[in-house]
C-alpha positions in Angstrom: -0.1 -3.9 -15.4 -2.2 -2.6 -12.6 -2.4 0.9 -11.4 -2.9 2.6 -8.2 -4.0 6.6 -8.7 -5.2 8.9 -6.3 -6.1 12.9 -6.3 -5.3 12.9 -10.6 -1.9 11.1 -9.7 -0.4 8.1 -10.6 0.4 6.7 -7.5 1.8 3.2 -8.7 2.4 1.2 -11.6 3.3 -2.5 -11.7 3.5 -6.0 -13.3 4.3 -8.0 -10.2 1.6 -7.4 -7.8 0.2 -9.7 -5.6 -3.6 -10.0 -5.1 -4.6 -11.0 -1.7 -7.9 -10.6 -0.3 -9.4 -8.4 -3.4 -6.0 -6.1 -2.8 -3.3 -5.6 -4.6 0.3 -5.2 -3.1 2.6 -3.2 -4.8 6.7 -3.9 -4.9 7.6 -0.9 -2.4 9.9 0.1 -5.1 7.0 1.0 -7.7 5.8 3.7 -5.3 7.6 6.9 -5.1 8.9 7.6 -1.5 8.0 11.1 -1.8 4.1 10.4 -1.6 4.4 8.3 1.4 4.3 10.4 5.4 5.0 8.0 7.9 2.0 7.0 10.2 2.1 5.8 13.9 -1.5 4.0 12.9 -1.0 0.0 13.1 -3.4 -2.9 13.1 -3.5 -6.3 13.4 -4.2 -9.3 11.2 -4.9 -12.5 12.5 -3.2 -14.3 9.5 -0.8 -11.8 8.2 0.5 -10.0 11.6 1.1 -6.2 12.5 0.6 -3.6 9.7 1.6 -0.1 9.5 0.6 2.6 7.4 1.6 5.4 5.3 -0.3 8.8 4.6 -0.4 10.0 0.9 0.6 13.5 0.0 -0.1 14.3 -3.4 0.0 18.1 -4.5 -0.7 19.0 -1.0 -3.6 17.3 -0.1 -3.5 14.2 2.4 -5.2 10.9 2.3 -4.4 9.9 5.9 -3.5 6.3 6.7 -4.5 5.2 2.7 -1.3 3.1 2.6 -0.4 0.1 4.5 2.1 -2.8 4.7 3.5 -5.9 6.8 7.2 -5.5 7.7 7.3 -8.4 9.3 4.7 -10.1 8.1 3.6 -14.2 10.0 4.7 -16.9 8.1 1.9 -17.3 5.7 1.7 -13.9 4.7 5.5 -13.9 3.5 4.7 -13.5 0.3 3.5 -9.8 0.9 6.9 -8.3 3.0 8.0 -5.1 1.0 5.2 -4.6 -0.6 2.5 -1.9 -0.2 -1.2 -1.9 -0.2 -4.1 0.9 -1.2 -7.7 2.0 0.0 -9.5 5.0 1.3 -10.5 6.0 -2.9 -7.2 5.3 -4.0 -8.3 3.8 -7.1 -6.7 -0.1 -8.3 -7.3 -1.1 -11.9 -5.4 -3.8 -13.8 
């Protein structure tokens, strides 16, 4: 089961992640929509394409762009589309 926490809150919790370059990506199902502010931030991937963010809001505070995805992830990357990623100190174990 890993974990994803952030600010004393659980931010995910999941068996089925999927570990790709140290990360691990979340279903976006095991994340509660309610943390998640839409971002207009985007970068680009040369393997897995165009990802957006989210910012987290827990209990007020904001952890700008800590959240990011592939909607339409290329080809190779397929395996990550609906699923969500963490940094900026939110804290993976499992």
């Amino acid at each position: 089961m890993a974990t994803a926490t952030w600010n004393g809150q659980i931010i995910a919790n999941s068996d089925d992640t999927v570990i790709v370059e140290g990360n691990h990506y979340f279903p976006a199902d095991a994340v509660d929509p309610a943390l998640l502010k839409p971002s207009t931030t985007t970068s680009v991937c040369g393997w897995k394409g165009l990802a957006n963010y989210y910012t987290l809001v827990v209990d007020g505070a904001e952890n700008r762009d800590a959240v990011w995805y592939y909607a339409d992830p290329k080809p190779q990357a397929a395996h990550i589309k609906g699923r969500l990623a963490f940094w900026k100190g939110v804290r993976v174990t499992g």
